[in-house]
C-alpha positions as CSV (number, residue, x, y, z in Angstrom):
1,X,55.8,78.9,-27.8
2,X,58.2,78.2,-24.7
3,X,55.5,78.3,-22.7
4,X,53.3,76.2,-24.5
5,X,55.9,73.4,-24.5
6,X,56.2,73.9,-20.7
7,X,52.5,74.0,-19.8
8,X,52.1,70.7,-21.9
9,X,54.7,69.0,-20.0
10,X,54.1,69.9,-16.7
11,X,50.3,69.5,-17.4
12,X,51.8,65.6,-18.9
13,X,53.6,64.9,-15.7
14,X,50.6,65.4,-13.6
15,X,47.9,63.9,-14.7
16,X,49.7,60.5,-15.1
17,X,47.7,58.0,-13.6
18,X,48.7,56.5,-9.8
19,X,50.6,53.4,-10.2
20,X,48.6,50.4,-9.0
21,X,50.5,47.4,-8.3
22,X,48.3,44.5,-10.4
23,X,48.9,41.6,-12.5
24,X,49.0,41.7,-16.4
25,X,46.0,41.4,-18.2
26,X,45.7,38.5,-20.3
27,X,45.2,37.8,-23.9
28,X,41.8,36.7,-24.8
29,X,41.4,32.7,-23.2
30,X,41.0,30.2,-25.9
31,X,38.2,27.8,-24.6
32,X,38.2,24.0,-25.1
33,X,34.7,23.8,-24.3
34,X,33.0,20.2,-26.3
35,X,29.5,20.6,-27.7
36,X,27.5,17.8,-28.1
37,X,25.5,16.9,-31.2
38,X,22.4,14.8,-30.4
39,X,21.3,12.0,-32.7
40,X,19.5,9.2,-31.5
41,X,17.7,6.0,-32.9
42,X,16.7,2.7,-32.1
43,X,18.8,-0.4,-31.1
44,X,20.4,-1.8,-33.9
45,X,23.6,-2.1,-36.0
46,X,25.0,1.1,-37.3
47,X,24.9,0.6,-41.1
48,X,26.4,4.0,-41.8
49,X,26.4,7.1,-40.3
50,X,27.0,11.0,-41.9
51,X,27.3,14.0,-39.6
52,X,27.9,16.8,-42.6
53,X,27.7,20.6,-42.1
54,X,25.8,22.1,-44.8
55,X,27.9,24.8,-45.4
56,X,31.0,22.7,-45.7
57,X,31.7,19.9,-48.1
58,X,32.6,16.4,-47.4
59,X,31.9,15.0,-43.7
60,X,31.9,16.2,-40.3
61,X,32.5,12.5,-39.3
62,X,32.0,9.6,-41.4
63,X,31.3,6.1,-40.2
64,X,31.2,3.0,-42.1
65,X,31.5,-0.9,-42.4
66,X,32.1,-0.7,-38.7
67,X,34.6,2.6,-38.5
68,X,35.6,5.9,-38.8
69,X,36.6,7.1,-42.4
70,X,38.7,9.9,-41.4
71,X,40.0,10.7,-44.9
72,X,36.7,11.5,-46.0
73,X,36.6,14.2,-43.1
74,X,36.7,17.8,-43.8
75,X,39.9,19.1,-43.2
76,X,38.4,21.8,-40.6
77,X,37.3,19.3,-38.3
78,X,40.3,17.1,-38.3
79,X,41.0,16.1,-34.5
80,X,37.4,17.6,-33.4
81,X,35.7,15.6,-33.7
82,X,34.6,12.0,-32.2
83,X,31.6,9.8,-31.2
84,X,30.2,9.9,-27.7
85,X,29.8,6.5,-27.9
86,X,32.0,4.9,-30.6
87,X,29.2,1.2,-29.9
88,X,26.4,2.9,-30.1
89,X,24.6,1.6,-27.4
90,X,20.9,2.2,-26.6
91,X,21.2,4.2,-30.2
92,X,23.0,6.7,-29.3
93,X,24.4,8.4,-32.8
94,X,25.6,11.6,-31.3
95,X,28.8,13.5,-31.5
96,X,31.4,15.7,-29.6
97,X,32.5,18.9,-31.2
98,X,35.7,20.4,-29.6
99,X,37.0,23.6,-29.7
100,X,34.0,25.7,-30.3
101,X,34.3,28.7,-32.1
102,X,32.3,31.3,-34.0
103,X,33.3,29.9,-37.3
104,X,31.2,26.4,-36.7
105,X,28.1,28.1,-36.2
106,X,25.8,26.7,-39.5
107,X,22.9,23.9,-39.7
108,X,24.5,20.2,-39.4
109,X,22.6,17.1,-40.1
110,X,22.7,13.5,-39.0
111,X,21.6,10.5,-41.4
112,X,21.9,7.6,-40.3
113,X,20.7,3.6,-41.9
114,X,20.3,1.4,-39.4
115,X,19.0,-2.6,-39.6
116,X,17.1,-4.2,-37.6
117,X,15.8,-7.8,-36.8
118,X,13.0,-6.7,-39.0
119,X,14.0,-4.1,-41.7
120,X,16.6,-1.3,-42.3
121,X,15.3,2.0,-41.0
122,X,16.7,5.6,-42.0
123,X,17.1,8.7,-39.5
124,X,17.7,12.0,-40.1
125,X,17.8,15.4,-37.9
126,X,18.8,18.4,-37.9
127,X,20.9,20.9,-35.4
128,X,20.9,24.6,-36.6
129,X,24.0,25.9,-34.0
130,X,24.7,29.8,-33.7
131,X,28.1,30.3,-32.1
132,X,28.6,33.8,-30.4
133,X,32.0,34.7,-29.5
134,X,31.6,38.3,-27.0
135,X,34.1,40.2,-25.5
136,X,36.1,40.0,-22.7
137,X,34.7,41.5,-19.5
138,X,36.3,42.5,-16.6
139,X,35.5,42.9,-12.9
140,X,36.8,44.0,-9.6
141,X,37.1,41.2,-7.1
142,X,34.1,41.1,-5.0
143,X,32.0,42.6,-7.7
144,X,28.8,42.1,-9.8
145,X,28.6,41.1,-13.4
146,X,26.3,40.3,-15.5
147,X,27.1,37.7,-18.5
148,X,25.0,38.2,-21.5
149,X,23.2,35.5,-23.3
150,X,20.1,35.5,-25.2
151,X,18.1,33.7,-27.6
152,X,18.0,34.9,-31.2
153,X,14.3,36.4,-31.7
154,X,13.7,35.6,-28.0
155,X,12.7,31.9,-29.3
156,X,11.5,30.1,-25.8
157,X,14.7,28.0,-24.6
158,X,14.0,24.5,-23.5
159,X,17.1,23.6,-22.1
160,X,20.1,25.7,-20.6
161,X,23.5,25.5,-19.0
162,X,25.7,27.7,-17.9
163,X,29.5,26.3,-17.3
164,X,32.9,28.3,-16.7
165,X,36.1,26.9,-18.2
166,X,38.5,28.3,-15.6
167,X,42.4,29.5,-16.7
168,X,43.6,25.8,-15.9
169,X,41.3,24.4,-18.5
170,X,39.0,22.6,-15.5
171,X,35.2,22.7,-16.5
172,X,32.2,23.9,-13.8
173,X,28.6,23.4,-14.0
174,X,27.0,26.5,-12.5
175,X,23.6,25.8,-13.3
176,X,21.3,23.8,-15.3
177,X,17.6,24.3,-16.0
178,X,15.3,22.3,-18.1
179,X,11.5,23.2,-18.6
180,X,11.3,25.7,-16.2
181,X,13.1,23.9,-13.6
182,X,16.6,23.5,-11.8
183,X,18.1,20.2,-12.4
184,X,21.5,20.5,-10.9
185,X,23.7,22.9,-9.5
186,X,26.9,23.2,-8.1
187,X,26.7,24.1,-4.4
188,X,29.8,26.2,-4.6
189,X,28.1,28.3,-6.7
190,X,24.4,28.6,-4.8
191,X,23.4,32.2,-4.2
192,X,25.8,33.2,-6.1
193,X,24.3,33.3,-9.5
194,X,21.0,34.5,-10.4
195,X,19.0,34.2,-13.8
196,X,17.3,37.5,-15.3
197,X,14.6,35.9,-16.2
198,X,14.2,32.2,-14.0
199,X,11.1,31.1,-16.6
200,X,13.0,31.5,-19.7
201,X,10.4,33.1,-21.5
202,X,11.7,36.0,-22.8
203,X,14.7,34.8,-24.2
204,X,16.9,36.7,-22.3
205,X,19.5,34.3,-20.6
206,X,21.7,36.3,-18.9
207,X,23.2,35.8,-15.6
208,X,24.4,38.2,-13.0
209,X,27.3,36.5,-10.9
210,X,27.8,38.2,-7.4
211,X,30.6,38.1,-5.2
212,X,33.4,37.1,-8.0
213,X,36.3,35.7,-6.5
214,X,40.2,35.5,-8.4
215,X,39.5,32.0,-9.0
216,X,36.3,32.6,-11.3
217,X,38.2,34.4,-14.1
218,X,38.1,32.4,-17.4
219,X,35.7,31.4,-20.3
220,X,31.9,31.1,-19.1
221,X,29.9,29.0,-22.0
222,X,26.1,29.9,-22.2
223,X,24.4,26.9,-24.0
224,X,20.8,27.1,-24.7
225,X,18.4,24.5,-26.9
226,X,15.0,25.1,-27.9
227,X,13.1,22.3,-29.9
228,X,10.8,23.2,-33.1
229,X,10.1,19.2,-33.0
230,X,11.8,16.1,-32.2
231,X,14.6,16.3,-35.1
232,X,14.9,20.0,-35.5
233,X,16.6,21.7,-32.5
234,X,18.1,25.0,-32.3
235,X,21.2,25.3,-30.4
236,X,22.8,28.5,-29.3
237,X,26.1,29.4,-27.8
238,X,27.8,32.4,-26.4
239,X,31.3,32.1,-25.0
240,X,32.1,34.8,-22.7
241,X,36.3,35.3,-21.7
242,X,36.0,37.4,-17.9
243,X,39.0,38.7,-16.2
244,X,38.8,39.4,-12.1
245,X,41.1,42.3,-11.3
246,X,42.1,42.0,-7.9
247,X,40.9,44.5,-5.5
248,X,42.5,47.6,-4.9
249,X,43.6,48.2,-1.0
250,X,42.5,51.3,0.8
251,X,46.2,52.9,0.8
252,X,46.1,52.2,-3.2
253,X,42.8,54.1,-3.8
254,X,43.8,57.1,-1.1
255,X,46.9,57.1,-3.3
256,X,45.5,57.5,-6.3
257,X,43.0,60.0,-5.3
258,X,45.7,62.2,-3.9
259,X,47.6,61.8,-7.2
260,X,43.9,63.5,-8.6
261,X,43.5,66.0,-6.8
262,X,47.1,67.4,-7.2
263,X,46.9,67.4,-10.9
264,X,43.9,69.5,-10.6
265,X,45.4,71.8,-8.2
266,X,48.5,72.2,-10.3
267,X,46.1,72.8,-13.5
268,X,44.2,75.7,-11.9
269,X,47.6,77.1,-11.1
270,X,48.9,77.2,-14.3
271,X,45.7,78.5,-16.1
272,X,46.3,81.4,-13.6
273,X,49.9,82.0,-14.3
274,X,49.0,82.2,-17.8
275,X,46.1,84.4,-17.4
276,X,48.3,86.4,-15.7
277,X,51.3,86.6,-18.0
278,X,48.2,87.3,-20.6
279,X,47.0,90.5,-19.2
280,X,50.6,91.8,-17.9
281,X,51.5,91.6,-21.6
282,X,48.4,93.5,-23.2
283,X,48.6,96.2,-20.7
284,X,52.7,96.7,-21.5
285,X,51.6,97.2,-25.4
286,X,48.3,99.5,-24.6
287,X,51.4,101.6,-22.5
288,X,53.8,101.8,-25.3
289,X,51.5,103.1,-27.4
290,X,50.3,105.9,-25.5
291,X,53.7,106.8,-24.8
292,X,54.6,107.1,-28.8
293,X,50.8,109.1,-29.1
294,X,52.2,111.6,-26.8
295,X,55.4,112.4,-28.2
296,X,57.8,110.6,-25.1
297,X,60.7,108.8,-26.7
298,X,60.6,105.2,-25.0
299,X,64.1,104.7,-26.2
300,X,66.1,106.9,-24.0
301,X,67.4,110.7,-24.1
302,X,70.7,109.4,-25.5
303,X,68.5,108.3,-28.4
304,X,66.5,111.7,-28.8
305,X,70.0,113.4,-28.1
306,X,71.6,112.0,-31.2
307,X,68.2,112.7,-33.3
308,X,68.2,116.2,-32.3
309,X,71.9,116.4,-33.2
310,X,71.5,115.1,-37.0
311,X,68.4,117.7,-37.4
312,X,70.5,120.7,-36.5
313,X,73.4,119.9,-39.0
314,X,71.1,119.1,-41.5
315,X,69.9,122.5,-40.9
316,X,73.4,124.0,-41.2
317,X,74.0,121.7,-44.1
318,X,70.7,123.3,-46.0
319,X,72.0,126.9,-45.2
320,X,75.3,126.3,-46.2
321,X,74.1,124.8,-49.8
322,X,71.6,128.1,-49.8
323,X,74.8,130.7,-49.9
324,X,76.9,128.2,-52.3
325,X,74.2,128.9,-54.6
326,X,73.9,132.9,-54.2
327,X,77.9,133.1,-54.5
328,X,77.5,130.6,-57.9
329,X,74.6,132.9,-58.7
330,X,76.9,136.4,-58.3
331,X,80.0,134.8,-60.6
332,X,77.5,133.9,-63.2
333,X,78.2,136.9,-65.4
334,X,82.4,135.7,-64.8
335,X,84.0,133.8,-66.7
336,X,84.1,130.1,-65.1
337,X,87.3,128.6,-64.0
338,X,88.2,126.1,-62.3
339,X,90.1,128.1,-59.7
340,X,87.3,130.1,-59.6
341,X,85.1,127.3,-59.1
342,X,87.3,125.4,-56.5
343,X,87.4,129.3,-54.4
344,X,83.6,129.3,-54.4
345,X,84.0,125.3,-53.3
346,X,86.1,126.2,-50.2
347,X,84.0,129.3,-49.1
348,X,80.9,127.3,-48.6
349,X,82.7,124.5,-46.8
350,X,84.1,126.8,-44.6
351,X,80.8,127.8,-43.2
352,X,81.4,127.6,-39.2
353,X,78.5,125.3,-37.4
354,X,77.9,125.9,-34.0
């Protein structure tokens, strides 16, 4: 059992890992990315306007007689949420969610009456948004990694952008296609990220970032639209948390594989110690044995001395009982006595032993 205990905690001791010197890794970033809900409709005045979530009662934002209604606003989106343009100009009816998460995926809807020189005119459409929180990623500085993003059922994607919401909060657009084209990039970013599949066809959106840097460590927001017609769109978004570890120096790795290697060396030394102390062991036991087979006393002579010693005056012990019994058996025909008895008593105790 000792030896167990020690195996375990010298085998414990080395195979620690090497000590790297390297910051903290931090808790999963909380992105303050805005999505925007498009609604558009023709010049005019705003009679009343209702952005609901159909999953949700009451309003995502209410406006009318020439405001906001906040206390008819769903508590959930309290603070969230706010008009891109609050006068509505060139009919512009759309919306700015903030703080995107999973939890506001669902299909939201925009009605809208709006009067005219002419006549009042109603608009509705429809935005069916799948939020997609994945997990955090990390990445040695100077590495490759891809960033996962896709279209559910590989629907063709109309529109994409990809942005990062570094650690300081600060938004960049990396890139930003639109029917099959690049509409604008950021030049810090050129040939540095590259799309699986350029066309968009597939569905698969995922973007392979080369050469990561420190600074590039945050939230990367994949947002892609497709369009089943001109007031049904599909919008879907992944938000991505990445963590750049710095890069281990050459001193640090040589460390740590020297720290390797000497945990495997001192493993194969113990499973041979222990082999060893194994087979020592049996072949004491298979030796012991033989030794009682054959008649050798593996206690000592002093031992077998004192054994030999009890047999012989047992044996003097037996003959002496032997002639107690033919003297009793002589005096049976006498009348018994006790001085007669006691005589007999103190002739057979009085048998010399040599």
């Amino acid at each position: 059992m000792a030896t167990a205990c020690m195996f375990c905690l010298v085998f414990s001791y080395w195979t620690l890992p090497a000590h790297v010197d390297s910051p903290p890794v931090p808790e999963r970033i909380n992105t303050q990315f805005k999505l925007e809900l498009h609604c558009r409709a023709h010049e005019g005045e705003v009679v009343i306007l209702e952005w609901k979530l159909k999953s949700k009662d009451r309003y995502v934002l209410l406006y009318r007689d020439g405001k906001v209604r906040h206390n008819d606003q769903n508590p959930f989106f309290s603070n969230r949420v706010e008009l891109k343009d609050s006068h509505f100009k060139s009919g512009d009816l759309s919306v700015i969610l903030k703080n995107i998460t999973s939890m506001d995926s669902g299909m939201y809807t925009c009605e809208a009456k709006i009067k005219t020189s002419h006549r009042e005119k109603d608009i509705y459409h429809e935005m069916n948004v799948t939020v997609i929180e994945a997990d955090e990623l990390f990445v040695n500085q100077s590495g490759v990694v891809e960033l996962p993003c896709s279209s559910p059922g590989g629907a063709t994607v109309h529109d994409l952008k990809w942005t990062l919401q570094d650690q300081e909060g600060k938004e960049h657009h990396l890139l930003h296609f639109r029917y099959g084209q690049v509409t604008y990039q950021d030049p810090y970013w050129s040939n540095r990220v590259k799309l699986r599949d350029p066309e968009l066809k597939s569905g698969d959106l995922t973007m392979k970032l080369l050469n990561v840097t420190m600074e590039n460590s945050g939230t990367y927001i994949c947002v892609a639209q497709s369009h089943s017609s001109d007031r049904k769109k599909k919008v879907f978004l992944h938000l991505i948390p990445l963590t750049v570890n710095p890069e281990m120096k050459p001193s640090q790795k040589g460390a740590q594989h020297i720290e390797i290697y000497s945990a495997i060396a001192a493993l194969v030394v113990i499973i041979i110690i222990a082999i060893f102390a194994f087979v020592y062991s049996k072949k004491c036991k298979m030796k012991c044995g033989a030794s009682i087979e054959n008649g050798s006393d593996p206690e000592g002579p002093s031992q077998s001395r004192r054994e030999s010693k009890d047999i012989l005056l047992g044996s003097h012990e037996a003959e002496g009982n032997g002639k107690f019994k033919e003297i009793s058996q002589k005096k049976r025909g006498a009348p018994t006595n006790f001085s007669a008895g006691w005589a007999a008593y103190e002739d057979v105790t009085a048998f010399p032993r040599k």
